[in-house]
C-alpha positions as CSV (number, residue, x, y, z in Angstrom):
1,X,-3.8,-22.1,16.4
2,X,-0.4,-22.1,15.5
3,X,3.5,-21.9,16.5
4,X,6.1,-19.4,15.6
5,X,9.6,-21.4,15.4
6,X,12.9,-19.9,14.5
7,X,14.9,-21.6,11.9
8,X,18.6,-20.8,10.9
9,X,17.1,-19.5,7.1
10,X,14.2,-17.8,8.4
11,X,10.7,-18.7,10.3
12,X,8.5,-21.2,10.3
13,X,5.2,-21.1,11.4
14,X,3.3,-24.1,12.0
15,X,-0.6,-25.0,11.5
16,X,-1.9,-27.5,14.1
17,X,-4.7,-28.8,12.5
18,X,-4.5,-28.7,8.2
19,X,-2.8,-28.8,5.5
20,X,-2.1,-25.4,3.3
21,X,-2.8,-25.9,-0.7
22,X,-2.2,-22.0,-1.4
23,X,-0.1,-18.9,0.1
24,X,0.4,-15.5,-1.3
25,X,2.0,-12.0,-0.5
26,X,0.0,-9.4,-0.2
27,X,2.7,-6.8,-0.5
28,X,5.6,-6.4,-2.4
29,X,7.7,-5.0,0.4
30,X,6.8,-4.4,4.1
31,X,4.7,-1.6,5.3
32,X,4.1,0.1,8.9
33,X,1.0,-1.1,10.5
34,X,0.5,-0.5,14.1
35,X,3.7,0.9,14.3
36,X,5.9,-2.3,13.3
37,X,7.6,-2.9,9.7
38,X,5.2,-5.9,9.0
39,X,5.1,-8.1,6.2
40,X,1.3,-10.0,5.0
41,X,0.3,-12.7,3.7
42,X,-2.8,-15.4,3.4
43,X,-3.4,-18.4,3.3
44,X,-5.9,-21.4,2.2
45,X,-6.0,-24.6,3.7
46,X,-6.7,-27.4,2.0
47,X,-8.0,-31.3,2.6
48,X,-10.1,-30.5,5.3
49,X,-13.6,-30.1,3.8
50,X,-16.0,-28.9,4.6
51,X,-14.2,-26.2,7.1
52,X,-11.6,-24.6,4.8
53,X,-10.5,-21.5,5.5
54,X,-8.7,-18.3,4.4
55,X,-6.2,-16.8,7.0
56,X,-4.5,-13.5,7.2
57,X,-1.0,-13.7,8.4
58,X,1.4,-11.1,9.7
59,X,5.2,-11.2,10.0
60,X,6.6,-8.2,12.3
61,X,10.3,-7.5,11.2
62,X,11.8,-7.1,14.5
63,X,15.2,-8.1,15.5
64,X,15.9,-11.2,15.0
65,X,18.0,-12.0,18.3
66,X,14.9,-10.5,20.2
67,X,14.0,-14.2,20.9
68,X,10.8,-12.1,22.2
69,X,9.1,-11.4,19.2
70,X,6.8,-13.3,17.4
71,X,7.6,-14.3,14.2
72,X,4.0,-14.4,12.6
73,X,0.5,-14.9,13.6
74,X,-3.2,-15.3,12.4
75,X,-4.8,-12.1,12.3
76,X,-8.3,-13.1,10.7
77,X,-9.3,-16.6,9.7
78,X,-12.9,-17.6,7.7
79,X,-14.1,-20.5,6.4
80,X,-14.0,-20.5,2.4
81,X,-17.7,-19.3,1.2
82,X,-19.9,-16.1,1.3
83,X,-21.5,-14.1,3.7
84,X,-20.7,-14.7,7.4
85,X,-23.3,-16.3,9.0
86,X,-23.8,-19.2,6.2
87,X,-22.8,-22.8,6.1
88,X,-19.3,-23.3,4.6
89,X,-18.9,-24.3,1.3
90,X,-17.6,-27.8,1.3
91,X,-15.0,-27.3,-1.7
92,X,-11.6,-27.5,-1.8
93,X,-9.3,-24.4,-2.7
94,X,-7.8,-24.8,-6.4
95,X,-6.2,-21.7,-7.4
96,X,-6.0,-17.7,-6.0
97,X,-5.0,-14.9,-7.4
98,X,-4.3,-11.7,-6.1
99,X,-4.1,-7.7,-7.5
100,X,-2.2,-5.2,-5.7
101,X,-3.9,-2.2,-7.2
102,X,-7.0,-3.9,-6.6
103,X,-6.3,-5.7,-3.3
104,X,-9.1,-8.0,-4.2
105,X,-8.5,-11.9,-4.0
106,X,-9.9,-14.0,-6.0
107,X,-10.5,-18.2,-5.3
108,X,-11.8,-20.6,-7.5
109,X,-13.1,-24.0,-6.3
110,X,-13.7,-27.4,-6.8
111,X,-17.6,-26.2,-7.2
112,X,-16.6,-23.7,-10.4
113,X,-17.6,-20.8,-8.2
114,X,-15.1,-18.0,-8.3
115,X,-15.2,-16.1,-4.8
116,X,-13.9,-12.2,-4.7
117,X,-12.5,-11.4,-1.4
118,X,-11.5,-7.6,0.0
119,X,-7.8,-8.0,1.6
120,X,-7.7,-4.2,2.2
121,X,-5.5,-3.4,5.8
122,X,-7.5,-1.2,7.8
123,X,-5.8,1.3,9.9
124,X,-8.7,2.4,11.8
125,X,-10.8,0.2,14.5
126,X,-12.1,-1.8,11.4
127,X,-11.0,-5.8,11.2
128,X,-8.6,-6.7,8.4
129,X,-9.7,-9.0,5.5
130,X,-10.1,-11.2,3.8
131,X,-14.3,-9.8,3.8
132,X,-16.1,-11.7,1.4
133,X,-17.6,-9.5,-1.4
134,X,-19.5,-11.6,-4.2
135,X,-19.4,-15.4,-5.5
136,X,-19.4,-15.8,-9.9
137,X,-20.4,-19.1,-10.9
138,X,-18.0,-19.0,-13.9
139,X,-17.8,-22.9,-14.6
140,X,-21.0,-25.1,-14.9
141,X,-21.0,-29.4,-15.1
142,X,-23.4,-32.1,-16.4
143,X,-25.9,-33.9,-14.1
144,X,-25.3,-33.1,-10.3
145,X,-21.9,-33.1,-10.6
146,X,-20.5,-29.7,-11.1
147,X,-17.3,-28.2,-12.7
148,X,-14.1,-27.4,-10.6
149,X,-12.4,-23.9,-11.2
150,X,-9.0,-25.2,-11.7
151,X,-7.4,-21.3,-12.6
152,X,-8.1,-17.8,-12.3
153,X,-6.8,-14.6,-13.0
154,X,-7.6,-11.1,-12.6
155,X,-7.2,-8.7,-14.9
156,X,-4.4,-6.4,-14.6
157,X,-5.1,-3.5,-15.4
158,X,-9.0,-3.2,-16.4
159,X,-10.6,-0.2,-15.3
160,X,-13.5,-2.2,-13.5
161,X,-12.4,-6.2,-12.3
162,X,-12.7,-9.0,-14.6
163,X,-11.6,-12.6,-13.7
164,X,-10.4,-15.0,-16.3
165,X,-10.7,-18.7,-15.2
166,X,-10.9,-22.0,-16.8
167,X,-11.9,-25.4,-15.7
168,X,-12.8,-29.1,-15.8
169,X,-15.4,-28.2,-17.9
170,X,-12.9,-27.3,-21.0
171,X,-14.2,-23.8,-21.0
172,X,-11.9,-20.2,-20.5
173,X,-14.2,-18.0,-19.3
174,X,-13.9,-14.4,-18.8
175,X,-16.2,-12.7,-16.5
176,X,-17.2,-9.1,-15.0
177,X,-17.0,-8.1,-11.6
178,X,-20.9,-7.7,-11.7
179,X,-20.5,-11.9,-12.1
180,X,-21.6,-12.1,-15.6
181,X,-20.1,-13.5,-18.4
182,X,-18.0,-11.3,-20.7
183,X,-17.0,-14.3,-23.3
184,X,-17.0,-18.1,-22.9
185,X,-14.8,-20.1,-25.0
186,X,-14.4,-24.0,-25.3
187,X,-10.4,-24.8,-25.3
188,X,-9.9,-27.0,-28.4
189,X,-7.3,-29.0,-27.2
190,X,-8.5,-30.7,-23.7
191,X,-11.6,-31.4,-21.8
192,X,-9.6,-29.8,-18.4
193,X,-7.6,-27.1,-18.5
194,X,-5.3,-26.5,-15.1
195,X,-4.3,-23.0,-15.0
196,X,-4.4,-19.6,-16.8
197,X,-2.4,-16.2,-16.8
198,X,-2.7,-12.5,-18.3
199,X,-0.1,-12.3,-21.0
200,X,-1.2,-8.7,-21.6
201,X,-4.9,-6.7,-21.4
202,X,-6.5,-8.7,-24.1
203,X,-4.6,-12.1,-24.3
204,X,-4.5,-14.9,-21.7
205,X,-2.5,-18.3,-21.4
206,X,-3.9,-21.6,-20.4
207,X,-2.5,-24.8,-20.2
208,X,-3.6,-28.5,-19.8
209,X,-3.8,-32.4,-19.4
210,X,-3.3,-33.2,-23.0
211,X,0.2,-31.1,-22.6
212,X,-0.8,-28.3,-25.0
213,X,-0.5,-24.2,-24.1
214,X,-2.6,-21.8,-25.8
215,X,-2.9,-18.2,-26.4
216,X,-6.7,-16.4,-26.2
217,X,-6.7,-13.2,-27.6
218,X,-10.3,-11.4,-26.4
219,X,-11.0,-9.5,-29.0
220,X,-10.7,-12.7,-31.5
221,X,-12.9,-14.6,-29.0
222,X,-10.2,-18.1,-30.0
223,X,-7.5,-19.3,-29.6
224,X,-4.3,-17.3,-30.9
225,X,-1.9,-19.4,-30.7
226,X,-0.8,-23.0,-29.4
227,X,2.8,-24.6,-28.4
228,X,3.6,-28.1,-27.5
229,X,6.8,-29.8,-26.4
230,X,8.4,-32.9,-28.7
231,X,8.5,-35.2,-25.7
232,X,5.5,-37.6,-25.1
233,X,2.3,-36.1,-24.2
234,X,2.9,-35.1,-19.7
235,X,-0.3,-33.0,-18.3
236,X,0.8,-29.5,-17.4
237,X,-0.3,-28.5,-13.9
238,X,1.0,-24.3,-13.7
239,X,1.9,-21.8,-15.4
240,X,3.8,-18.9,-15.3
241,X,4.1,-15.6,-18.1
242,X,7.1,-12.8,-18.6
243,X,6.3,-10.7,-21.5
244,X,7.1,-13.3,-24.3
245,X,8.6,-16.4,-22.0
246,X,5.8,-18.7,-21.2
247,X,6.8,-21.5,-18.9
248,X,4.8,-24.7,-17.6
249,X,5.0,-27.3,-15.0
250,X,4.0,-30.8,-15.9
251,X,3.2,-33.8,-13.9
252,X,6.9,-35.5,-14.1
253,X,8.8,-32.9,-12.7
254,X,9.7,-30.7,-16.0
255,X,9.4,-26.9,-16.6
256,X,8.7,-26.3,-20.2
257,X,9.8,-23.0,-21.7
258,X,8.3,-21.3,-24.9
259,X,8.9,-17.6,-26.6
260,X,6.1,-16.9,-28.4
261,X,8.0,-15.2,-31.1
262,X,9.9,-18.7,-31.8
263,X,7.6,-21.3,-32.0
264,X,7.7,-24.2,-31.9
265,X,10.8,-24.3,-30.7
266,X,10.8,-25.8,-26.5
267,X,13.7,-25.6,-23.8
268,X,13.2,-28.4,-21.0
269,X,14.3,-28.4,-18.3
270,X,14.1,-30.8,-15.0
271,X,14.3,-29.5,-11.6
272,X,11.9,-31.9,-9.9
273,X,11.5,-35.7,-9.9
274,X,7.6,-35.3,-9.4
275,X,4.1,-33.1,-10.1
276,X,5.4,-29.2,-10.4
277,X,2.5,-27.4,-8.6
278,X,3.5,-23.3,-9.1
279,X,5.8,-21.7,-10.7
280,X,6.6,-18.1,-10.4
281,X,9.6,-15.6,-12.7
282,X,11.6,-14.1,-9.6
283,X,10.6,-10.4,-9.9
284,X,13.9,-9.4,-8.6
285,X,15.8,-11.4,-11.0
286,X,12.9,-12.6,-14.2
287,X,16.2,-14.9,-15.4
288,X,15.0,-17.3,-12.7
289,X,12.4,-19.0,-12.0
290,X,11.0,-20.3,-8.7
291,X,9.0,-23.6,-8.5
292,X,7.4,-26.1,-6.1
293,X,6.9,-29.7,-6.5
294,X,5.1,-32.7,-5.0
295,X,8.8,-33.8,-4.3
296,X,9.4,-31.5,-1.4
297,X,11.4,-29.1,-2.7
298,X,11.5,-25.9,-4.1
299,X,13.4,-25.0,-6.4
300,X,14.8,-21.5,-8.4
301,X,16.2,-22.1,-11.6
302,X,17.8,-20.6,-14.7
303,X,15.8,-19.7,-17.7
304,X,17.4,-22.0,-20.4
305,X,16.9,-19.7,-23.2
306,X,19.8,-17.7,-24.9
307,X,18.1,-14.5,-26.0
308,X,17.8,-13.2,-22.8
309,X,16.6,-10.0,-24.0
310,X,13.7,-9.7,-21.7
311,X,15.7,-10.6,-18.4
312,X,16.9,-8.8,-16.2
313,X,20.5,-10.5,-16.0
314,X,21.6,-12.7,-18.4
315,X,21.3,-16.3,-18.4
316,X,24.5,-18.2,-18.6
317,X,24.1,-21.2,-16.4
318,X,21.1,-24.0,-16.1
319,X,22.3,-24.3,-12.5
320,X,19.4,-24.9,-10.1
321,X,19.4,-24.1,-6.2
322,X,17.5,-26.3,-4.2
323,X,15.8,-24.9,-0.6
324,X,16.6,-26.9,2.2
325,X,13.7,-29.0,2.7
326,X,11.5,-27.9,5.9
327,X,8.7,-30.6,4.8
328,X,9.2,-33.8,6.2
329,X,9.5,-35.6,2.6
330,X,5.8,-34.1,1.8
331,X,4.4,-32.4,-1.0
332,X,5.4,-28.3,-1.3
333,X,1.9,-27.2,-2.9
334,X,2.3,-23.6,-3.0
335,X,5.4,-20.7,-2.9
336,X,5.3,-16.8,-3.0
337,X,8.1,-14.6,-3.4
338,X,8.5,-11.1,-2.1
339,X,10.2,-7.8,-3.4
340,X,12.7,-8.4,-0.8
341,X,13.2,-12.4,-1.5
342,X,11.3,-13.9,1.0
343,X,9.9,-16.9,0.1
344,X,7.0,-17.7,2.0
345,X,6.0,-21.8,1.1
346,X,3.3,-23.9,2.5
347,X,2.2,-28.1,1.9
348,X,1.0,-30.9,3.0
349,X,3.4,-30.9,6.4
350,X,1.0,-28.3,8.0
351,X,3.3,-25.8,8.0
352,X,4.6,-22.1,6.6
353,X,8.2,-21.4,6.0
354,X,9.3,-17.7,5.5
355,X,12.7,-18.1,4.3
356,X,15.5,-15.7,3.2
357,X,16.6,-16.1,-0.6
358,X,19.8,-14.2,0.6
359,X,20.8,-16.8,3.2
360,X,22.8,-19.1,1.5
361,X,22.6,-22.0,3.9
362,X,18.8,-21.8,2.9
363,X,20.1,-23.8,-0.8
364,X,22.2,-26.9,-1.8
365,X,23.0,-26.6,-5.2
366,X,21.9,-29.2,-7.8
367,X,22.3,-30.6,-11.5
């Protein structure tokens, strides 16, 4: 099913058959399993309804001169839906989220169905996840044509899981792991809303096609707060939140910048010529910022703002570094960064790249 291939920045591991529209971590830092440092990490597939799949990956931290080793493989691989033994659901994969503590997965599809998933490691005779655990149909439509789930989140630190999520319907929903619905609130500003992130435990951050981020605050059951560049309207596709630094990723290429204590002020900046699919704060260093694009390239940038009182290390330059691309010129839909700086990136060339951040011949340097 696939092909592990050295690289001079790291590995790539090649899919033979379909294209990959998500990848996550599932640890912060290798961990011994079967005796090997490994690193993990899953999947989803995308474009190839009605058989797409969730994979778990490992990546075994050998030497790297032992041309012997295997750089990663598939260690489970279902097709996206419930239990086992029915038909797959023909959706496409639109957002996943992931909790640590939790080690639940979450998926939301083009169907508005949210689908939990155990990712638990077994260390005994037991298979691995991703085991399928329950479906919430979070996001409803009109007619026969139902609602995508374009974001969802999991609560961070709830004593029992909740899911946020929002869709093509308009609505941010937030519902309880038993799969009912906690509160359901139509987004003012836009008929679809792209993506969503916990801010803290009670407020959540969405953003849309009309351009417009908003803050929820749960226990209001509205809207908090909303921020919106001075440039012409350009639908935001991602998000990403760090304490008070909101940023979003729009449709021409742009990462848009907020602090929620100065509104409305914006910083723009422009690492992409194209659609900005994710965007993640570099946990190692939260004065960058990492982001993929439909240009083929991936990109980690300097936060533009000059309080940099919630970064780790100061922000002095808008300097971007560019990843050499390993993508054939086609799109770079999803990227995950470790506690170590791997970067783990997957598209529409039907391949994963695990790549070093601390190899600099990984990056070209850009305006």
């Amino acid at each position: 099913m696939a092909i592990g291939e050295r690289t001079t920045s790291g590995y790539t591991v090649k899919f033979c058959d379909r294209k990959i529209a998500k990848v996550r971590w599932l640890e912060a830092e290798p961990i011994c399993f079967d005796g090997e440092q490994k690193s993990f990490f899953v999947a989803a597939s995308g474009d190839h309804r009605p058989h797409n799949n969730l994979s778990l990956w490992s990546l075994s931290h050998r030497d790297q001169q032992d041309d012997s080793s295997d750089p990663g493989r598939t260690l489970v691989s279902i097709d996206y839906g419930g239990e086992v033994d029915a038909a797959p659901a023909d959706v496409e994969y639109l957002d996943l989220d992931y909790s640590p503590a939790r080690r639940l997965l979450a998926a939301g599809g083009s169907d508005g169905i949210i689908r939990v998933y155990d990712m638990s490691l077994s260390l005994d005779d037991q298979e691995p996840g991703p085991h399928f655990l329950q479906e919430i149909k979070a996001h409803g439509g009109s007619g026969s044509k139902p609602a995508s789930c374009s974001g969802v989140a999991i609560h961070p630190i709830a004593a029992q899981p909740e899911y946020a999520s929002v869709g093509s319907d308009g609505y941010v929903v937030l519902s309880s792991g038993y799969g009912s619905k906690l509160l359901s609130i139509m987004n003012p500003d836009t008929s679809h809303t792209t993506a969503i992130k916990w801010r803290n435990a009670n407020e959540f951050v969405t953003c849309g096609i009309s351009g417009t981020v908003s803050v929820f605050d749960r226990r209001l059951a509205k809207r908090a707060q909303s921020f919106r560049s001075n440039m012409d309207a350009v639908a935001l596709n991602c998000l990403a939140v760090h304490s008070d630094c909101i940023a979003a990723g729009g449709e021409n290429g742009t990462i848009q910048f907020w602090d929620v204590r100065n509104t409305p002020a914006c910083d723009i900046i422009s690492p992409h010529s194209d659609n900005v699919w994710e965007i993640h704060f570099n946990s190692r260093n939260t004065s960058e910022v990492l982001s993929c694009s439909e240009d083929a390239t991936v990109v980690l940038s300097r936060c533009p703002f000059k309080d940099t009182g919630y970064f780790d290390v100061p922000s002095r330059t808008n300097v971007s570094r560019k990843i050499q691309n390993f993508y054939q010129q086609q799109s770079v839909n999803s990227a995950s960064l470790d506690g170590l700086g791997v970067l783990l990136c997957g598209g529409d060339s039907m391949s994963l790249s695990a790549t070093a951040l601390r190899d600099s011949a990984a990056f070209s340097f850009v305006n």
